[in-house]
C-alpha positions in Angstrom: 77.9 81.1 27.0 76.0 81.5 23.8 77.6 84.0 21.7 80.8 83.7 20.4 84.0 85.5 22.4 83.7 88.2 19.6 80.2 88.7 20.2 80.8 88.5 23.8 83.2 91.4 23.7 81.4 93.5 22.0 79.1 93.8 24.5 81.4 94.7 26.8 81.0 99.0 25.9 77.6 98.0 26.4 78.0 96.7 29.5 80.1 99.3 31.5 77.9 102.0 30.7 75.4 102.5 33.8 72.2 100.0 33.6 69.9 102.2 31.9 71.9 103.7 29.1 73.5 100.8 27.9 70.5 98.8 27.6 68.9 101.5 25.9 72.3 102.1 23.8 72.0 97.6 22.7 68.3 98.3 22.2 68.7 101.0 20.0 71.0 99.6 18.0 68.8 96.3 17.4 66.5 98.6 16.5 68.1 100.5 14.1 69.8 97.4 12.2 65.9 95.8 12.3 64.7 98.8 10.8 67.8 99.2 9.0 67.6 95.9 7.4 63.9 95.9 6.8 63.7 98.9 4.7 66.4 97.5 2.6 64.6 94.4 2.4 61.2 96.1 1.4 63.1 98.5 -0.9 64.7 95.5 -3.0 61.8 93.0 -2.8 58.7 94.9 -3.4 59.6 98.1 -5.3 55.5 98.8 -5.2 55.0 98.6 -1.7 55.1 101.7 0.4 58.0 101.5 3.0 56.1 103.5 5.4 53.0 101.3 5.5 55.7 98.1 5.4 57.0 98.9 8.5 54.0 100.2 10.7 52.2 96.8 9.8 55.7 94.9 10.8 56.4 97.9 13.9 53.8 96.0 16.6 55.3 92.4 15.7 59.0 94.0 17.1 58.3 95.7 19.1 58.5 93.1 21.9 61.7 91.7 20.8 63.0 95.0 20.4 62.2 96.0 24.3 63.1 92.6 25.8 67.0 93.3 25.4 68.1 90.5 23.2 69.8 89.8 20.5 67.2 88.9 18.0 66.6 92.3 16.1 70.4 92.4 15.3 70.1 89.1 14.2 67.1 89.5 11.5 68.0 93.4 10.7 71.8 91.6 9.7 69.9 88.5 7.6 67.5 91.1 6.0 70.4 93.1 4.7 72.0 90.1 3.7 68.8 89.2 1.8 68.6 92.8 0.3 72.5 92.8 -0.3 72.2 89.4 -2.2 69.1 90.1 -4.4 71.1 93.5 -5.3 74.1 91.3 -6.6 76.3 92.3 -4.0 77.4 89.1 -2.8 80.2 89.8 -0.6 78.6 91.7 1.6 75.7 89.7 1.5 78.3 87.2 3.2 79.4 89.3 5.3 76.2 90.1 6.8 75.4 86.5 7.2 78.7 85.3 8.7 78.0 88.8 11.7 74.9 87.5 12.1 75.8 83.5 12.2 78.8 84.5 15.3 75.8 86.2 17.3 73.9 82.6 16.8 74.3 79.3 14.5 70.7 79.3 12.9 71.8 82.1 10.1 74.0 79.8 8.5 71.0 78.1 7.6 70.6 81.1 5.3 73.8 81.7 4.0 73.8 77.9 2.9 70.6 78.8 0.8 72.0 81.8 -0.6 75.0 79.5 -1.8 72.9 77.7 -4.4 72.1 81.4 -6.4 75.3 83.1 -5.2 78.4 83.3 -7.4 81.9 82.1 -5.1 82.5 85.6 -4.0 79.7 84.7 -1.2 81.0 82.2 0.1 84.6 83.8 0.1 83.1 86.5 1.8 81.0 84.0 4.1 84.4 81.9 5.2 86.5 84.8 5.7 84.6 86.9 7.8 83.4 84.0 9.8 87.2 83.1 10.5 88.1 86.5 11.1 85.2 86.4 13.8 86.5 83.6 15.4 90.2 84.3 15.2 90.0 88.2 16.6 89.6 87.4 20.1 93.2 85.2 19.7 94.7 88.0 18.2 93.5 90.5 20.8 94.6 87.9 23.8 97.8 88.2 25.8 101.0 86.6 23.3 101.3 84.5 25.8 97.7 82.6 26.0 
């Protein structure tokens, strides 16, 4: 399976809605943490550059991977906020972001290691601890006896 059990499970109120709501539901809310993560982004990174006119050039580049169901848009709107969160000094939650985004897939480690060269400790605290906490929840939501 490729996402992690915590991942896994939270697709599950996803899945037992009917087909077409609950894909619409998973699509909506890639598409609102893409959007979500993009404004921030633009807001933090380019102060001069309209928002608006940001996101309609970058609206018909997702809009593909936005209707094809996956997981991607939650994966780049959570490192987007990460990058916002981090260039706003706010390092844990930059972590945090990266560590959600890293149980859905590996590759956003990949950024959370680059942010650990200009981040103070707190980010990688932040990184650790909600990646364990990720990885330990379904244990602690198991059956004692498993």
């Amino acid at each position: 399976y490729r996402y992690s059990p915590v991942v896994a499970a939270g697709f599950v109120p996803f899945g037992m809605l009917p087909w077409g709501p609950g894909g619409a539901a998973f699509r909506l809310l890639g598409a609102a943490l893409l959007l979500g993560g993009a404004v921030a982004w633009f807001r933090r990174s380019s102060p001069g550059v309209p928002v608006g006119a940001a996101l309609l050039v970058m609206l018909p580049l997702c809009v593909g991977s936005v209707n094809n169901g996956q997981a991607n848009p939650h994966l780049l709107g959570l490192m987007l906020a990460a990058g916002a969160l981090g260039l706003g000094g706010r390092w844990a939650a930059a972590g945090a972001c990266v560590a959600a985004a890293a149980l859905f897939k590996g590759y956003p480690l990949a950024l959370g290691m680059l942010l650990a060269f200009a981040a103070p400790p707190r980010f990688l605290l932040a990184l650790a601890g909600t990646l364990a906490a990720g990885l330990a929840l379904p244990y602690l939501l198991q059956a004692p006896d498993y």
